[in-house]
BAPAVEX-639677 format. One record per residue (C-alpha): residue number from 1; residue in three letters; x, y, z. Coordinates in steps of 0.1 Angstrom, whole numbers. Each point is the difference from the previous one (the first is absolute). Example, Ala and Ser with C-alpha at 12.3 -4.5 7.8 and 13.67 -1.06 7.14 Angstrom:
2
+-----+------+-------+-------+-------+
!  nr ! rest !    xx !    yy !    zz !
+-----+------+-------+-------+-------+
!   1 !  ALA !   123 !   -45 !    78 !
!   2 !  SER !    14 !    34 !    -7 !
+-----+------+-------+-------+-------+
This chain:
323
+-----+------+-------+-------+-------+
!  nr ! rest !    xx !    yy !    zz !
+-----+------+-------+-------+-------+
!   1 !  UNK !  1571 !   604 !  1469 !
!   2 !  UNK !   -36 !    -9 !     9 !
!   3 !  UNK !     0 !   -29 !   -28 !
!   4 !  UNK !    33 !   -16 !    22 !
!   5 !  UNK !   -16 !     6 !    27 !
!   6 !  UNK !   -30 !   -24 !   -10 !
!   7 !  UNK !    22 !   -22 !   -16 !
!   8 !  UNK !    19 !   -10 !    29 !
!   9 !  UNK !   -36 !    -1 !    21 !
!  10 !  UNK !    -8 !   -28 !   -28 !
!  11 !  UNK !    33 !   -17 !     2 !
!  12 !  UNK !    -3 !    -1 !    41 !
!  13 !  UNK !   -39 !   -12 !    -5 !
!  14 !  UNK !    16 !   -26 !   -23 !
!  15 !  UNK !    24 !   -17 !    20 !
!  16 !  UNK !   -19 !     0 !    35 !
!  17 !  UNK !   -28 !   -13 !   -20 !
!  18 !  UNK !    20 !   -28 !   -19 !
!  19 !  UNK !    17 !   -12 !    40 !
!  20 !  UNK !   -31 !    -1 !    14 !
!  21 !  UNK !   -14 !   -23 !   -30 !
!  22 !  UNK !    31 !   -18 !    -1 !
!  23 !  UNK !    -1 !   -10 !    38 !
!  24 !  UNK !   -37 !     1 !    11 !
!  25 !  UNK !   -14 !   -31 !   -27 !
!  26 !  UNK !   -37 !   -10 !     3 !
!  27 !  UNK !    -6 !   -21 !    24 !
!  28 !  UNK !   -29 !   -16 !   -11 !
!  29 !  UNK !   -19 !    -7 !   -34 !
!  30 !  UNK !   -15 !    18 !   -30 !
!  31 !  UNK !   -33 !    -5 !   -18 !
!  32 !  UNK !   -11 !    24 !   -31 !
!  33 !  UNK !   -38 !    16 !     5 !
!  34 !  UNK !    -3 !    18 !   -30 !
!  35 !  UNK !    31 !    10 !    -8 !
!  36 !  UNK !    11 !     8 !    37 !
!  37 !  UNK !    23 !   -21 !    14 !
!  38 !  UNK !   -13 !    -5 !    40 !
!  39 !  UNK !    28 !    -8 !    20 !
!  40 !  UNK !   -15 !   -20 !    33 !
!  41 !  UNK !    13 !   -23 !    29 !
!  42 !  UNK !   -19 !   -28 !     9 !
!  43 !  UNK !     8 !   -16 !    36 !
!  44 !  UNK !   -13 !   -23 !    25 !
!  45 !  UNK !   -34 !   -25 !     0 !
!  46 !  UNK !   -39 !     4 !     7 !
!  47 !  UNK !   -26 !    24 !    -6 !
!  48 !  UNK !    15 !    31 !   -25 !
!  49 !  UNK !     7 !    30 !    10 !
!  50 !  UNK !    11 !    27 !   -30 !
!  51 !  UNK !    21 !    31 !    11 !
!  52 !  UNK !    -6 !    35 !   -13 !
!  53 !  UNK !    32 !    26 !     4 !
!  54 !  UNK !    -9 !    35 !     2 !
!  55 !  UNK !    14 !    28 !   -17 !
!  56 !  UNK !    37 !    -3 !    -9 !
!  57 !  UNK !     1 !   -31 !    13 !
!  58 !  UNK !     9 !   -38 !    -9 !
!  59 !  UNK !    -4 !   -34 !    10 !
!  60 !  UNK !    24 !     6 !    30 !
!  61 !  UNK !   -15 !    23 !    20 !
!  62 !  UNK !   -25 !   -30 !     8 !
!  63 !  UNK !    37 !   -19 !    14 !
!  64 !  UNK !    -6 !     5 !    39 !
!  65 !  UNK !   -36 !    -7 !    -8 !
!  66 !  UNK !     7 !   -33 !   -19 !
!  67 !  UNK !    16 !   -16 !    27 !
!  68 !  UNK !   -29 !     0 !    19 !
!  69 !  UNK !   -29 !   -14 !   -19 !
!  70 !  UNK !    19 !   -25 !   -22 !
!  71 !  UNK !     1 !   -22 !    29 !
!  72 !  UNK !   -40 !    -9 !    -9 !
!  73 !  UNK !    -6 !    17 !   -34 !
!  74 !  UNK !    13 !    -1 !   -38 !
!  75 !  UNK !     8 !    38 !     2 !
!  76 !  UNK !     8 !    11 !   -36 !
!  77 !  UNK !    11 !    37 !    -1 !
!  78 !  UNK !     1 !    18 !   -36 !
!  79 !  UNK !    20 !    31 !   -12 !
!  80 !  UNK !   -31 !    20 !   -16 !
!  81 !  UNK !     3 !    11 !   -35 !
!  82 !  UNK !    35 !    19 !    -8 !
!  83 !  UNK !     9 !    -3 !    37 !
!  84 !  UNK !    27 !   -18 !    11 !
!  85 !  UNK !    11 !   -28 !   -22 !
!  86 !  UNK !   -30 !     5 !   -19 !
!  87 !  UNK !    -4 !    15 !   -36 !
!  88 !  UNK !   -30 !    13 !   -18 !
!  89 !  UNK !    -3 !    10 !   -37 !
!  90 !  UNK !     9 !    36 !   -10 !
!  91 !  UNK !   -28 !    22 !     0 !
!  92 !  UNK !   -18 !   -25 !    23 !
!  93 !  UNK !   -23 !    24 !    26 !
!  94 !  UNK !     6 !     0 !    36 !
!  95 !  UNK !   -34 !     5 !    18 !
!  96 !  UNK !   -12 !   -24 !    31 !
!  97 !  UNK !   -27 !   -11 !   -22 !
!  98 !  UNK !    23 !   -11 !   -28 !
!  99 !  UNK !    21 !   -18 !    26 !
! 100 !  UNK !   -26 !   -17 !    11 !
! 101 !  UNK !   -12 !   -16 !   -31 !
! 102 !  UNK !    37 !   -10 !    -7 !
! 103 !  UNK !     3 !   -20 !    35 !
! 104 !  UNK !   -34 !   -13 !    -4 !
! 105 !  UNK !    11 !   -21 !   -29 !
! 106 !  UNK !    33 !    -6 !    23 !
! 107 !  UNK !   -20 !   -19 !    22 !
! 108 !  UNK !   -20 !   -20 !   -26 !
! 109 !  UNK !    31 !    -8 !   -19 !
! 110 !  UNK !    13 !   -12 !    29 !
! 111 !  UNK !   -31 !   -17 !    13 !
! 112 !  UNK !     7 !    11 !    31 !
! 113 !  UNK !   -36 !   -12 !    10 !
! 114 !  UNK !   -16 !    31 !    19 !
! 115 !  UNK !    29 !    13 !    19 !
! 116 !  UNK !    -3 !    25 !    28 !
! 117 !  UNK !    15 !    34 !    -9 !
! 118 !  UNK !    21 !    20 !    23 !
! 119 !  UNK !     6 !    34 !   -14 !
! 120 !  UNK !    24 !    27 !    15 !
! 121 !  UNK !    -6 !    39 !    -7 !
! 122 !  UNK !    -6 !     4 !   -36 !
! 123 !  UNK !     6 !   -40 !    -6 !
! 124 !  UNK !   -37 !     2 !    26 !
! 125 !  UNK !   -17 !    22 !   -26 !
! 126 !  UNK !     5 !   -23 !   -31 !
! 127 !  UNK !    -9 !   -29 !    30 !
! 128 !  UNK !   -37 !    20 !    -2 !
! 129 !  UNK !     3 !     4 !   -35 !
! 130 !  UNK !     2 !   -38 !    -7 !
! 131 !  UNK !   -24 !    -6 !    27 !
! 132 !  UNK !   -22 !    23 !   -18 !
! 133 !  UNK !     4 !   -13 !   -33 !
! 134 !  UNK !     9 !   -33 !    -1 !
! 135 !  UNK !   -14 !   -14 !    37 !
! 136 !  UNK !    -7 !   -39 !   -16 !
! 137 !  UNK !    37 !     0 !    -1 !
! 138 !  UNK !     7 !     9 !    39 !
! 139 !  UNK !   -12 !   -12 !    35 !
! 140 !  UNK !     5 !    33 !    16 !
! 141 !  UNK !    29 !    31 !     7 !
! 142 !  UNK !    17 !     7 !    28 !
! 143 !  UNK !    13 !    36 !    -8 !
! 144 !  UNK !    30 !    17 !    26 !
! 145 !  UNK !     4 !    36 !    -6 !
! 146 !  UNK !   -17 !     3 !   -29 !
! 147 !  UNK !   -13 !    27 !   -23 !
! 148 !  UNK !   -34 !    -3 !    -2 !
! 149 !  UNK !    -9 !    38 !    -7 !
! 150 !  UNK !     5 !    32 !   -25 !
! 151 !  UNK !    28 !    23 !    14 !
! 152 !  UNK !     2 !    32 !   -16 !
! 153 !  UNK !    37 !     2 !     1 !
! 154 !  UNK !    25 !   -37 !     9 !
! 155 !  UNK !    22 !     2 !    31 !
! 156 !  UNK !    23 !    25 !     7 !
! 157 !  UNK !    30 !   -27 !    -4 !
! 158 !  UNK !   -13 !    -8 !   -35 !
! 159 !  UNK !    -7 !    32 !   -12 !
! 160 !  UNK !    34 !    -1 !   -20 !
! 161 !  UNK !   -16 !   -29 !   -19 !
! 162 !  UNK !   -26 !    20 !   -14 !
! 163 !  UNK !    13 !     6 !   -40 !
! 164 !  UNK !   -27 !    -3 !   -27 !
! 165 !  UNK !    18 !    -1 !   -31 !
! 166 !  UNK !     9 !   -33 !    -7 !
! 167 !  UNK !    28 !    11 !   -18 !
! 168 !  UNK !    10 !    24 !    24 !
! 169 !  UNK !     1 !   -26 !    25 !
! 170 !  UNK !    21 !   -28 !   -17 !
! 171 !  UNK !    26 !    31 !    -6 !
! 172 !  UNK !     0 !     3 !    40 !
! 173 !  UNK !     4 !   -33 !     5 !
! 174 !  UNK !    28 !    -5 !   -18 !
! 175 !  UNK !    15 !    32 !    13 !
! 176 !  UNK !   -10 !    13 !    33 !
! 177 !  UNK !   -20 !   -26 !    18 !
! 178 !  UNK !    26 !   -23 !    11 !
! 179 !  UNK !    25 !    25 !    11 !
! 180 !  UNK !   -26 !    17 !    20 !
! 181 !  UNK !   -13 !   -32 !    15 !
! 182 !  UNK !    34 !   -12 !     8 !
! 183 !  UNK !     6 !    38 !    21 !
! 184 !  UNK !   -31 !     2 !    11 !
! 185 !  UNK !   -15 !   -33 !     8 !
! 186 !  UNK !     3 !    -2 !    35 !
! 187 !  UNK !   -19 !    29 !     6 !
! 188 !  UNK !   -31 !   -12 !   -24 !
! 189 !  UNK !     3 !   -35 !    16 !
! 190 !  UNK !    -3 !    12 !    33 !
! 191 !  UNK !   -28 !    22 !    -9 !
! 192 !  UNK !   -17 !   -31 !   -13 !
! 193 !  UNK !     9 !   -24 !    29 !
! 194 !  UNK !    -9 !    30 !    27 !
! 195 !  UNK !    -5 !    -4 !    33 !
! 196 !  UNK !    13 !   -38 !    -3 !
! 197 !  UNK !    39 !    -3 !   -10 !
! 198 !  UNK !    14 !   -12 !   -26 !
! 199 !  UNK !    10 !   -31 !     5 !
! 200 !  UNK !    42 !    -5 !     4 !
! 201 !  UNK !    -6 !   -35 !   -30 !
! 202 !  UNK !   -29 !    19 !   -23 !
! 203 !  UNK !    25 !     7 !   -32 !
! 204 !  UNK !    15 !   -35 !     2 !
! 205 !  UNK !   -31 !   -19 !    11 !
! 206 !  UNK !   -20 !    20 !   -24 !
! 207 !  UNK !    22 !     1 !   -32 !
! 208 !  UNK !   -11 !    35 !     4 !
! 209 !  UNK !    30 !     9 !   -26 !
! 210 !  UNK !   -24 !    -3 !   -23 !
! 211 !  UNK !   -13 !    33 !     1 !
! 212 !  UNK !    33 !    11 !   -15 !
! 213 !  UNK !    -4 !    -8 !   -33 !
! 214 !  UNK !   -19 !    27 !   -27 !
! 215 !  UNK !   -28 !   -25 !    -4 !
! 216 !  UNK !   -12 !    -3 !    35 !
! 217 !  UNK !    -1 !    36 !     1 !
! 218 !  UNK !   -18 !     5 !   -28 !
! 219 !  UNK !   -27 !   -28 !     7 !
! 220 !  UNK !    -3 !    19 !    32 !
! 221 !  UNK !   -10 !    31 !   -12 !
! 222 !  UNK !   -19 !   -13 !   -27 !
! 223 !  UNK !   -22 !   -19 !    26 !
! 224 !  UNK !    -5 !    33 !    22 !
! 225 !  UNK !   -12 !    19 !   -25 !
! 226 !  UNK !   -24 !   -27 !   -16 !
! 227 !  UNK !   -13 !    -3 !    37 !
! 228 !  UNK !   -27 !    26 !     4 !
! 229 !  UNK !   -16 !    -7 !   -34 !
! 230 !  UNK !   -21 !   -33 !    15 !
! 231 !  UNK !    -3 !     5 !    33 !
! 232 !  UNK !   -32 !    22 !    -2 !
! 233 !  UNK !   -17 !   -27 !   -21 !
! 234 !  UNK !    11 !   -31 !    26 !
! 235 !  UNK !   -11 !    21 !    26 !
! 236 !  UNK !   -36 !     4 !   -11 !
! 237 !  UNK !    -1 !   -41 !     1 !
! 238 !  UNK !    14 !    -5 !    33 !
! 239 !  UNK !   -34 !    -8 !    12 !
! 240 !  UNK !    -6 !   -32 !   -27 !
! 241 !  UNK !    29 !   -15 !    13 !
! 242 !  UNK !    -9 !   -39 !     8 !
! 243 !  UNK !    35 !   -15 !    12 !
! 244 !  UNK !    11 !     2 !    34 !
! 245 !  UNK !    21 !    30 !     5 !
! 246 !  UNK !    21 !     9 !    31 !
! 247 !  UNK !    23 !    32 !     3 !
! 248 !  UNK !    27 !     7 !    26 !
! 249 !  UNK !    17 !    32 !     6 !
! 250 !  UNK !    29 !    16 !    21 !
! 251 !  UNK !   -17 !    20 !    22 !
! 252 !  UNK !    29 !    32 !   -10 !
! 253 !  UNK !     5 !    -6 !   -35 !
! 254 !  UNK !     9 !    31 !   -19 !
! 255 !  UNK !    -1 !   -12 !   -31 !
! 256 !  UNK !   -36 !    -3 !    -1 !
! 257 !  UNK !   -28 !     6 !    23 !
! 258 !  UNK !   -10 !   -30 !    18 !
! 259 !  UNK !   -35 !    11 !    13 !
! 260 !  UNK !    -5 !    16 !   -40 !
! 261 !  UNK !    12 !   -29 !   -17 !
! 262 !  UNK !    -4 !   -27 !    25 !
! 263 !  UNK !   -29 !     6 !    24 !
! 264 !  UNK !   -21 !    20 !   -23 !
! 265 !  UNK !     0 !   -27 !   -32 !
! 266 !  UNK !     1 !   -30 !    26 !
! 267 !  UNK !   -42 !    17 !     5 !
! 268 !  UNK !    -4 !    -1 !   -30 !
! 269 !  UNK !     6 !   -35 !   -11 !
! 270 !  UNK !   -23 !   -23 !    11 !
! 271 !  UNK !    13 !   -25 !    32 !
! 272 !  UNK !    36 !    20 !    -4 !
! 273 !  UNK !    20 !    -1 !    30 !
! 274 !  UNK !    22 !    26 !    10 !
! 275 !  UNK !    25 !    -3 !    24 !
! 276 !  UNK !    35 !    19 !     7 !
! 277 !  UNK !    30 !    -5 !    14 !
! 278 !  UNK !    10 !    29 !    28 !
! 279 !  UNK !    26 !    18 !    -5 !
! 280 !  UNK !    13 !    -9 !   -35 !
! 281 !  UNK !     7 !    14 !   -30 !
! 282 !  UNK !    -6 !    -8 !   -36 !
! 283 !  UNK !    23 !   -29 !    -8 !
! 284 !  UNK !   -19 !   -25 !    24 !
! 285 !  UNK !    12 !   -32 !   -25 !
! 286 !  UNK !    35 !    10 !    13 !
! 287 !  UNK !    -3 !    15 !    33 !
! 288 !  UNK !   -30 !   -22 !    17 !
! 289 !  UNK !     6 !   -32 !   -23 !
! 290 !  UNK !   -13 !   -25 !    25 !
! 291 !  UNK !   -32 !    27 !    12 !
! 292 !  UNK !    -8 !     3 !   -37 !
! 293 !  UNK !     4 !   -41 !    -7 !
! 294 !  UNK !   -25 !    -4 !    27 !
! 295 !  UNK !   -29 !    21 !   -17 !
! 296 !  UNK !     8 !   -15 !   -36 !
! 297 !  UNK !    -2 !   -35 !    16 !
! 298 !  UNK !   -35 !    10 !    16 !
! 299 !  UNK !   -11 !    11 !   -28 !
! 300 !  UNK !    10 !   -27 !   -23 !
! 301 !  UNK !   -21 !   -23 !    23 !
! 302 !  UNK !   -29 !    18 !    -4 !
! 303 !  UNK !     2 !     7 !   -35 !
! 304 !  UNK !     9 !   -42 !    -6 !
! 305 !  UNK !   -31 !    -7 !    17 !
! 306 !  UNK !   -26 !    25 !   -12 !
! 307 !  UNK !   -23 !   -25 !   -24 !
! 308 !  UNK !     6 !    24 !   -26 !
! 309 !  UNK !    33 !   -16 !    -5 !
! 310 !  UNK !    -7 !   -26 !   -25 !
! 311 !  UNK !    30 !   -12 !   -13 !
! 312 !  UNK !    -5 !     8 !   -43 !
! 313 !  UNK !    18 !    26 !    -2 !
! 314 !  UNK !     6 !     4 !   -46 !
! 315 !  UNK !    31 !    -9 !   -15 !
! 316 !  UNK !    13 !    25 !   -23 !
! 317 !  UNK !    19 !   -11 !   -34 !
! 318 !  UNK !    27 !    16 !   -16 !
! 319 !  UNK !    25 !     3 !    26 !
! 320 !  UNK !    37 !    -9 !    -5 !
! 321 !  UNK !    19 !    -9 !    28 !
! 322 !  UNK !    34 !    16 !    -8 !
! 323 !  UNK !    34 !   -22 !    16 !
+-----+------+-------+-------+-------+
C-alpha cells in the first residue's frame, strides 16, 4: 500500500513537472561555467546592472523590477546555479561562497565590464561574497533584503526545506514536495510576501510555476542548508570591503531582521548606506519595484563614478556559450 502510494506521488510529480517544462520555455540564453549551464536574460542599454534571486527564486521575480531600470541600464538577470533554468553538475556544492566563484566567472565570460550587482535575500549574500572575493570584477552592490548574517535556525516558512541527506531530499522532491507546495503554497507565499500582498499577476508575471518541478525544490533546499556554512567567514571581512555597497530594507520584514541584517552590517562596511522602506515586507523587488529601482539607480551612479572603477575587468577562457 505505502509503495502505491509513493508511486502515484512520483507519477503526479511527473506530469505537473513535465506541463510546466513543456509550457514555461527559457526565455533567454544559456552559457556553460564549468559544467553549469547559467540560464540569464539580458535586456535594455547602458551601464550593467546583474541581478541576484534569492532563495527559491528565478530570473522573474526581478520582472516588476526590470521594467523599471531597463529604460537606462543593460540589466542582465541570471538564474543562480541549479535554480530556475539553471543546471549544475551532480555533486556540485551549494554554499554562497561556491556560488560566488561560479558567477564571478559569469561576469568575465561575459565581459560584462564591472557591472553593478543588485542582490535580493540570499542572492545579497553571494552579492558580498563576490564583492569580497572577486571586487576587480564589480563597481559596487546594491543588496534589498538581503542575508548578510548567521541565523541559528532559517525562517519559519522555510523550515520544511531543511533536509540534510541529499538523498533523502531528491526522494522528497520527487514525492512530497510538489504536492505540498501545490496545497500549501499560498500560505508559505504569503508568509514570505507579509505585510505587502501578493500581487493579483505574481505567478503569471513571475513564471513562478517554476517552483513546481522536483528540481527547483531540491536546489532550494540544497541552497538553505549550504547557507550557514560561509556566512561566519564573510562576516568577519565585512570591514575590507572596498566597493560601494548600499542596502535597503522593508522596515516589517519577517523574513529577516532588517535592523540585524540591514542596519547592523550597513556599520560595518565602510561608506554603506542603509536605508528602508516603511512599512514593507521582504519581497521589496515585487512589492516597492519603483522605491527599490530608485536606490539601485543611486547607487550605480556612485559606484560608476568612484575612480576605483577602471574599466579591466579579466576575461575568463573556457566558456561555452550553449544555443
Amino acid at each position: 500500500m505505502a509503495l502505491a502510494v509513493w508511486g502515484v506521488l512520483f507519477l503526479i510529480t511527473f506530469l505537473i513537472s513535465r506541463h510546466v517544462k513543456k509550457t514555461m520555455p527559457p526565455p533567454g540564453k544559456f552559457i556553460e561555467i564549468d559544467g553549469h549551464a547559467i540560464h540569464y536574460t539580458d535586456e535594455g542599454q547602458g551601464p550593467t546592472l546583474l541581478l541576484i534571486h534569492g532563495l527559491g527564486g528565478q530570473t522573474g521575480n526581478f520582472a516588476y523590477l526590470t521594467d523599471y531600470l531597463k529604460a537606462g541600464y543593460r540589466v542582465v538577470a541570471l538564474d543562480r546555479p541549479g535554480n530556475g533554468y539553471s543546471t549544475k553538475p551532480a555533486g556540485a556544492p551549494s554554499g554562497i561562497v561556491e556560488q560566488a566563484r561560479i558567477i564571478a566567472r559569469f561576469i568575465a565570460a561575459l565581459d560584462l565590464d564591472q557591472p553593478v550587482i543588485v542582490g535580493h535575500s540570499l542572492g545579497g549574500a553571494v552579492a558580498l561574497a563576490i564583492a569580497l572575493n572577486h571586487s576587480k570584477l564589480i563597481a559596487g552592490a546594491a543588496l534589498l533584503a538581503p542575508l548578510t548574517q548567521h541565523e541559528t535556525e532559517p525562517p519559519e516558512a522555510f523550515k520544511g526545506l531543511i533536509i540534510r541527506s541529499p538523498w533523502l531530499r531528491r526522494l522528497v522532491a520527487w514525492t512530497l514536495a510538489i504536492p505540498s507546495s501545490i496545497l500549501n503554497g499560498k500560505r508559505i507565499g504569503s508568509m514570505v510576501f507579509a505585510p505587502d500582498a501578493i500581487p493579483a499577476d505574481f505567478v503569471g508575471k513571475t513564471r513562478g510555476l517554476l517552483s513546481l518541478r522536483p528540481s527547483a525544490f531540491y536546489a532550494t533546499s540544497s541552497d538553505l542548508v549550504a547557507a550557514p556554512d560561509d556566512l561566519p567567514g564573510l562576516v568577519a571581512r565585512y570591514g575590507t570591503l572596498s566597493v560601494p555597497v548600499g542596502i535597503l530594507y522593508g522596515s516589517n520584514d519577517r523574513i529577516l531582521d532588517a535592523l540585524v541584517h540591514g542596519k547592523a552590517t550597513a556599520a560595518i562596511i565602510p561608506g554603506a548606506v542603509f536605508e528602508m522602506v516603511a512599512g514593507a515586507g521582504h519581497m521589496i523587488p515585487v512589492t516597492a519595484p519603483e522605491r527599490s529601482a530608485g536606490f539601485i539607480k543611486h547607487l550605480a551612479e556612485v559606484a560608476l563614478s568612484t575612480d576605483r572603477v577602471t574599466r579591466n575587468a579579466p576575461k575568463m577562457e573556457n566558456q561555452k556559450h550553449v544555443a
